[in-house]
C-alpha positions as CSV (number, residue, x, y, z in Angstrom):
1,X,60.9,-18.0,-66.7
2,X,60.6,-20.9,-64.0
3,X,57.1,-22.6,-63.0
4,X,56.6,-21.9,-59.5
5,X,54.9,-25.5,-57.8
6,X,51.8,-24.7,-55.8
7,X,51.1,-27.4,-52.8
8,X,50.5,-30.9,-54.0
9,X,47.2,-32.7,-53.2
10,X,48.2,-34.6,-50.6
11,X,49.3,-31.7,-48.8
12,X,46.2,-30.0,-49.2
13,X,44.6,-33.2,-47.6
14,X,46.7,-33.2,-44.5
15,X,46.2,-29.4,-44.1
16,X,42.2,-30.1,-44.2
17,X,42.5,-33.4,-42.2
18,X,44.2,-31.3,-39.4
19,X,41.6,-28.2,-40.0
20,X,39.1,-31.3,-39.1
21,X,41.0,-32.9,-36.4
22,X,40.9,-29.4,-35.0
23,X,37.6,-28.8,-35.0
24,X,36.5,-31.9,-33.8
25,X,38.3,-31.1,-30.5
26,X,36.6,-27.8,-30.1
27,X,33.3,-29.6,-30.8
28,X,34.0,-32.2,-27.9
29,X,34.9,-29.4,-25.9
30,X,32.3,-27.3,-26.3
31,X,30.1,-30.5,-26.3
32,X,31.6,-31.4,-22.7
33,X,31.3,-27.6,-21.4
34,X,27.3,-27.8,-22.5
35,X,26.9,-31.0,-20.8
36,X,28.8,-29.6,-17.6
37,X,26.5,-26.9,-17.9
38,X,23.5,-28.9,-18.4
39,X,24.6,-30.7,-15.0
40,X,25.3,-27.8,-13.4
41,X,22.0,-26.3,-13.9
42,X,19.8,-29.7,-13.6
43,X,21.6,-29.3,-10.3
44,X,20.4,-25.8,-9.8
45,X,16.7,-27.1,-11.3
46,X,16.6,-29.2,-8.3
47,X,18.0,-26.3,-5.6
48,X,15.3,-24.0,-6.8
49,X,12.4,-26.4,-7.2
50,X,13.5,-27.3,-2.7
51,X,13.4,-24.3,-2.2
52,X,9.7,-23.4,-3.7
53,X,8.6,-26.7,-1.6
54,X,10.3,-24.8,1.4
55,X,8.6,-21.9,0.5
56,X,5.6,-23.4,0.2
57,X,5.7,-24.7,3.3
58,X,6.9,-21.9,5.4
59,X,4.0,-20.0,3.6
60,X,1.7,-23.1,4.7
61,X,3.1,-22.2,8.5
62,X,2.9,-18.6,8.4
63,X,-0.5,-19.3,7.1
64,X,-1.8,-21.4,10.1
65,X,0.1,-18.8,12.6
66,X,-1.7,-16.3,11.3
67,X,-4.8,-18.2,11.5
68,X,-4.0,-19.4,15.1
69,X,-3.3,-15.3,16.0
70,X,-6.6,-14.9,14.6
71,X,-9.0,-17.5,16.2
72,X,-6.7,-16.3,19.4
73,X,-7.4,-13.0,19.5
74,X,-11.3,-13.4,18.1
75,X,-10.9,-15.7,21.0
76,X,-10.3,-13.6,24.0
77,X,-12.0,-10.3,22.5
78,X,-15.3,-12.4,22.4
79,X,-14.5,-13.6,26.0
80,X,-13.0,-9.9,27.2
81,X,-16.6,-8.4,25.9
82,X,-18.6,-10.1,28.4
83,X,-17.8,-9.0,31.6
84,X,-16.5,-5.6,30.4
85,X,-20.2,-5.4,28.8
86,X,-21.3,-6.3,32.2
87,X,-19.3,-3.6,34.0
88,X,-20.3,-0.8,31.4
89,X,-23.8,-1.5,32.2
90,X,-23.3,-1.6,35.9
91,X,-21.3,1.3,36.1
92,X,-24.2,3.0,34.1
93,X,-26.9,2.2,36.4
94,X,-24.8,3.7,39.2
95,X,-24.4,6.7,37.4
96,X,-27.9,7.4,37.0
97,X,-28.6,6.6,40.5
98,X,-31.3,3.9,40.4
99,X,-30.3,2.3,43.4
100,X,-29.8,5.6,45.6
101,X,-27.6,8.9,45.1
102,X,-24.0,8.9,45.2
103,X,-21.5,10.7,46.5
104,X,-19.5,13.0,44.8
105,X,-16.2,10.7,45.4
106,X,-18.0,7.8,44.5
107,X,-19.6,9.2,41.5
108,X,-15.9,10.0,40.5
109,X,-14.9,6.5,40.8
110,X,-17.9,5.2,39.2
111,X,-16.7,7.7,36.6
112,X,-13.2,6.6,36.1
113,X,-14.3,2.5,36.2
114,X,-17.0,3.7,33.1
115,X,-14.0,5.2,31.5
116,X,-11.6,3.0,32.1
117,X,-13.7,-0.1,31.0
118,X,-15.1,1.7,28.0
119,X,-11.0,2.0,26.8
120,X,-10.3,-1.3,27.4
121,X,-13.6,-2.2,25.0
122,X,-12.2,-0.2,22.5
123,X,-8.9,-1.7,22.6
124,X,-10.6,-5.2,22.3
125,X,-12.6,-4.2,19.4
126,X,-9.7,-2.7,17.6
127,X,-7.6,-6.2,17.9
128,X,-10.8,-8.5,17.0
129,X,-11.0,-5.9,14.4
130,X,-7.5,-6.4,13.2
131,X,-7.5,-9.8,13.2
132,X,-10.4,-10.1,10.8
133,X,-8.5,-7.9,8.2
134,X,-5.4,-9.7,8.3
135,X,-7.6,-13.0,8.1
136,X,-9.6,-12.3,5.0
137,X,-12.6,-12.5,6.9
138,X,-14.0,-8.8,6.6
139,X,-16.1,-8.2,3.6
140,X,-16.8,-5.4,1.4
141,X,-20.8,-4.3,1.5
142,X,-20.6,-1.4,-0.8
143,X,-24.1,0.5,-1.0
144,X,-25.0,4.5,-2.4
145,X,-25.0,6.8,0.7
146,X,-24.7,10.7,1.1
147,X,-22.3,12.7,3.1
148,X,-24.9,14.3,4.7
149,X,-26.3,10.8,6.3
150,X,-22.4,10.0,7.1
151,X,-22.3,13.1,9.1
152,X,-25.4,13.1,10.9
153,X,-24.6,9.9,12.4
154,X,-21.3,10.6,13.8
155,X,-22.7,13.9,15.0
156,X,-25.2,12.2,16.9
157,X,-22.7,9.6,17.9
158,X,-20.1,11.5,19.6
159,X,-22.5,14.3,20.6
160,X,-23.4,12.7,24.2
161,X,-19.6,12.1,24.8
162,X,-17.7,15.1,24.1
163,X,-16.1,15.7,27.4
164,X,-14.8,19.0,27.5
165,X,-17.0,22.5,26.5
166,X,-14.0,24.1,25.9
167,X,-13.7,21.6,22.2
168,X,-16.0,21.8,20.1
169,X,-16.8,19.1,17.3
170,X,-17.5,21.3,13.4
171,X,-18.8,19.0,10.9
172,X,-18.9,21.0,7.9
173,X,-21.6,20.9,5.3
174,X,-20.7,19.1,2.4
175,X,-20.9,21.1,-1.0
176,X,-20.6,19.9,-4.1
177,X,-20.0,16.3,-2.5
178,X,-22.1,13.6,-4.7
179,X,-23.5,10.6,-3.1
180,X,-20.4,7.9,-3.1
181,X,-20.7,4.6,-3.9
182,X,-18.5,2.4,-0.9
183,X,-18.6,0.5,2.4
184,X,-20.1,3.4,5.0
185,X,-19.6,1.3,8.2
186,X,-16.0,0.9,7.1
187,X,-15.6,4.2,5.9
188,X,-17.3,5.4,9.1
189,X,-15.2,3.1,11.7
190,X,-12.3,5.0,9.9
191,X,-13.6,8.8,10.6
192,X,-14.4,7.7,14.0
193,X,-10.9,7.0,14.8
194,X,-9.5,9.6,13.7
195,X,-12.4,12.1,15.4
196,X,-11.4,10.0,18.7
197,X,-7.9,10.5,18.2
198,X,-8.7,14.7,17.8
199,X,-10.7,14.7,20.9
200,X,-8.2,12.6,23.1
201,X,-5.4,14.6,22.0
202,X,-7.3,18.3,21.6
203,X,-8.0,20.5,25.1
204,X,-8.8,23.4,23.5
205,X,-10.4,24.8,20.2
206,X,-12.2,22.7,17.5
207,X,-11.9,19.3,16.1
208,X,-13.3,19.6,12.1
209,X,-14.4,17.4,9.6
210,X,-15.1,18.0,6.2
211,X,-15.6,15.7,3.1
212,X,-14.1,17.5,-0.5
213,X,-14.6,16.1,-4.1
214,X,-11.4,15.5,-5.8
215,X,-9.7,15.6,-9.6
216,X,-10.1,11.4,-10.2
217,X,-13.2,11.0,-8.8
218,X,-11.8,10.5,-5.3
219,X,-13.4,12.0,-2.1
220,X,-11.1,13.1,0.6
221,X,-12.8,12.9,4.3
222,X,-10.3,15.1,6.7
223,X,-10.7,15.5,10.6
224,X,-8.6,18.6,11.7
225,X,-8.1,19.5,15.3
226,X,-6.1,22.4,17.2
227,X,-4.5,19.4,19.5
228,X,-1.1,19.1,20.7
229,X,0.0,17.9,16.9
230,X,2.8,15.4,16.4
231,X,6.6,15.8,15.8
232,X,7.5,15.2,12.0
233,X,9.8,11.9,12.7
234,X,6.8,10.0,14.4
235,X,4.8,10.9,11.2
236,X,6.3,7.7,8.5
237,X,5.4,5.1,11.7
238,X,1.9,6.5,12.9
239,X,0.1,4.0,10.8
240,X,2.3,0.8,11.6
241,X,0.7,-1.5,14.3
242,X,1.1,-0.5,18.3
243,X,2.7,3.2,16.9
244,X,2.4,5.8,19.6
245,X,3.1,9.1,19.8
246,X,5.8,9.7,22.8
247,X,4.2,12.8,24.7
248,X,2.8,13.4,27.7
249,X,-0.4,13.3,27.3
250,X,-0.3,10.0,25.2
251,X,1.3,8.9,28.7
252,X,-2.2,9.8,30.5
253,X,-4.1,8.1,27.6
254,X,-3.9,4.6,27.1
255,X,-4.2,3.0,24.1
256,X,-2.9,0.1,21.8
257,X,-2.1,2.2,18.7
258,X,-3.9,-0.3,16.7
259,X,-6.8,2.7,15.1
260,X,-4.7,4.3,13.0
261,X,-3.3,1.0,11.9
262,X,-7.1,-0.6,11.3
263,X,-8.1,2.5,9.4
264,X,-4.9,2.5,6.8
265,X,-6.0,-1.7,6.7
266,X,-9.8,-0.4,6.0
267,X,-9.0,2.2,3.5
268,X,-6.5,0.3,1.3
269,X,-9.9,-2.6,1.6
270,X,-11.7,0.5,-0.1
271,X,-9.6,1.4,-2.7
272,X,-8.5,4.4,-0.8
273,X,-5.3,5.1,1.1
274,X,-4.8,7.8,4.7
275,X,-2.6,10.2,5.2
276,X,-1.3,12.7,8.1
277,X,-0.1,15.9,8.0
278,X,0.9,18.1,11.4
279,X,2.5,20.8,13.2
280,X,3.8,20.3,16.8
281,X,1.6,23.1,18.9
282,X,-0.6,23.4,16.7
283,X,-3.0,20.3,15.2
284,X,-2.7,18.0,13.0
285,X,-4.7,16.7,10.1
286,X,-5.9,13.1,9.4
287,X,-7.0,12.1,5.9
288,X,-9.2,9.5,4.1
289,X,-9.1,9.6,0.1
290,X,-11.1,7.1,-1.1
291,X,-13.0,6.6,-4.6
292,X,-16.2,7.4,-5.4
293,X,-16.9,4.2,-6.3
294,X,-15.4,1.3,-4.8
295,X,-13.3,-0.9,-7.6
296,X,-14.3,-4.8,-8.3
297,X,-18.3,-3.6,-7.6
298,X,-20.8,-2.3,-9.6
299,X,-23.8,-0.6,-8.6
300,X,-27.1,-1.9,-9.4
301,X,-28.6,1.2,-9.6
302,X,-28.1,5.1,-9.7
303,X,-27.6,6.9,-6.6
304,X,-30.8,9.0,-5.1
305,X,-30.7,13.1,-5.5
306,X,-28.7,14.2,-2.6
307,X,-30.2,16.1,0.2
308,X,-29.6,18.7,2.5
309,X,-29.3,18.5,6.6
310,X,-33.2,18.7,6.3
311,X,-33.3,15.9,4.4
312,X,-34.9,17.9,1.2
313,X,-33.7,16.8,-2.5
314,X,-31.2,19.7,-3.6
315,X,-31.3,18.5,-7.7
C-alpha cells in the first residue's frame, strides 16, 4: 500500500501568502470605499450645515416680514380708528337729532354712513386683531368666570342692535355648566363673531346660543341660527384668512372674512379648537370647544358657587 504525499510546507506558505495578499487588497479597497465615503459625506456635512444657515436666514426674513405686516397693519388700524371714531360719533349725534330733526331721506343716509362706517371699524379691528396673534403679542389673562356672566354680557351687547324683529337672539340657560377657568374677553370676541355672523346671514327665525359640558372636561359654546346655511365644499376653507361664502347675500354684506379666521387663531390660543357644521336652507352651526381650564395656567384659587340669571348661589 503506497503513501499518499500531502502538500509540502512551502506550498502551504504560498497558498497563505496569497490568502494574505488577498486580503490585503480587499482591505485597501474597502479602506478607499470608506474614505470615498467619508468625503462624500464631509461633503454632504457642509451642504446640509448651508443649508440650515439659509434656513436660518430666510426664517430671520420671514421673521422681520412678518413683523413689518404687523407694525403695518397696527399702523393704519390705529390711524383708520380716528376719523372713523369721529364719523361714528357724528353720525350719532345726527341720529338723535341734537342739532334739529331730520328728514326721513336724510335720516336714511345718516343711517347707511353709521352702518357703513361701523363695518369698516370692524374690519380694522379684525386685521389689528390678526396681526397681534400672528405677532406673539396677544397674551393669555385666564381668570374663573360663569356662563351666566358670559351671557348676560353679550345679551346686553347685541340687544340695542338687533336689526330685524323678525330674528330673534335665544341665549339658553346654562345647566349643569361649572364656572370655567380661561380668557373670557378672548373667549367672548370669539362668540361675538360667530353671533354677528348668525344675524348678518339670518332674516328670519332665531339665532341660539348655548354652552354644554363635555366628556374631557371641555365646554362646547355653539351659536345656531335658521340663516341661509353654507354649501358643504365652502365648509374645509371657512376658517382660512379672507374665506367667503359665495352667495348673494354675502354680495350685499361686506366683509374681510378675517372673524372666523381670528376666532380659530383665538381658540387654538385657548386650548380649544372651532368647528362648523350646516345645511344649505336651513342654518348652520358654529362651535367653540375649549377646556375648562386653560393648559400652561393654574388657578390661584377655587372658582365661586355658580349663580343663576338673578345672580343667587345655586350650591
Amino acid at each position: 500500500m503506497s503513501d499518499v504525499a500531502g502538500p509540502s510546507t512551502t506550498d502551504l506558505i504560498e497558498q497563505l501568502r496569497a490568502q494574505l495578499a488577498q486580503a490585503v487588497d480587499l482591505v485597501r479597497q474597502h479602506e478607499a470605499t470608506i474614505a470615498a465615503l467619508s468625503v462624500e459625506l464631509d461633503e454632504t456635512n457642509h451642504g446640509v450645515v448651508a443649508l440650515y444657515a439659509e434656513l436660518d436666514d430666510n426664517a430671520i426674513r420671514l421673521r422681520e416680514v412678518s413683523d413689518l405686516k404687523s407694525r403695518f397693519l397696527s399702523y393704519m388700524s390705529h390711524e383708520f380708528r380716528t376719523p372713523l371714531g369721529s364719523i361714528l360719533s357724528i353720525a350719532r349725534l345726527l341720529l338723535a337729532q341734537m342739532d334739529g330733526p331730520l328728514t326721513a331721506e336724510q335720516r336714511t343716509q345718516v343711517t347707511f354712513i353709521n352702518t357703513s362706517a361701523s363695518e369698516l371699524t370692524e374690519m380694522v379691528n379684525d386685521l389689528l386683531d390678526l396681526a397681534k396673534v400672528e405677532a406673539g403679542r396677544i397674551t393669555i389673562s385666564p381668570a374663573w368666570f360663569d356662563m351666566v356672566d358670559l351671557f348676560a354680557a353679550l345679551r346686553g351687547m347685541f340687544k340695542p342692535i338687533l336689526a330685524s324683529t323678525d330674528v330673534s337672539l335665544v341665549f339658553e340657560e346654562p345647566h349643569g355648566v361649572p364656572a370655567i377657568f380661561t380668557d373670557d374677553r378672548k373667549l367672548s370676541q370669539i362668540l361675538r363673531n360667530f353671533i354677528s355672523n348668525a344675524l348678518k346671514f339670518t332674516t328670519r327665525g332665531e339665532v341660539r346660543v348655548t354652552a354644554t359640558f363635555e366628556a374631557g372636561d371641555r365646554v362646547r359654546f355653539s351659536v345656531s341660527d335658521t340663516g341661509i346655511g353654507i354649501p358643504p365644499e365652502h365648509l374645509p376653507a371657512l376658517f382660512q384668512d379672507y374665506a367667503q361664502v359665495d352667495s348673494s347675500l354675502q354680495k350685499r354684506l361686506r366683509g374681510t372674512g378675517l372673524g372666523l379666521s381670528l376666532s380659530k387663531k383665538l381658540a387654538v390660543m385657548l386650548g380649544g379648537d372651532v368647528m362648523v357644521t350646516s345645511q344649505v336652507g336651513q342654518g348652520s352651526t358654529f362651535s367653540v370647544v375649549v377646556p375648562s381650564r386653560i393648559p400652561g395656567h393654574e388657578p390661584s384659587h377655587a372658582p365661586r358657587a355658580p349663580r343663576d340669571q338673578a345672580g343667587n348661589d345655586v350650591r
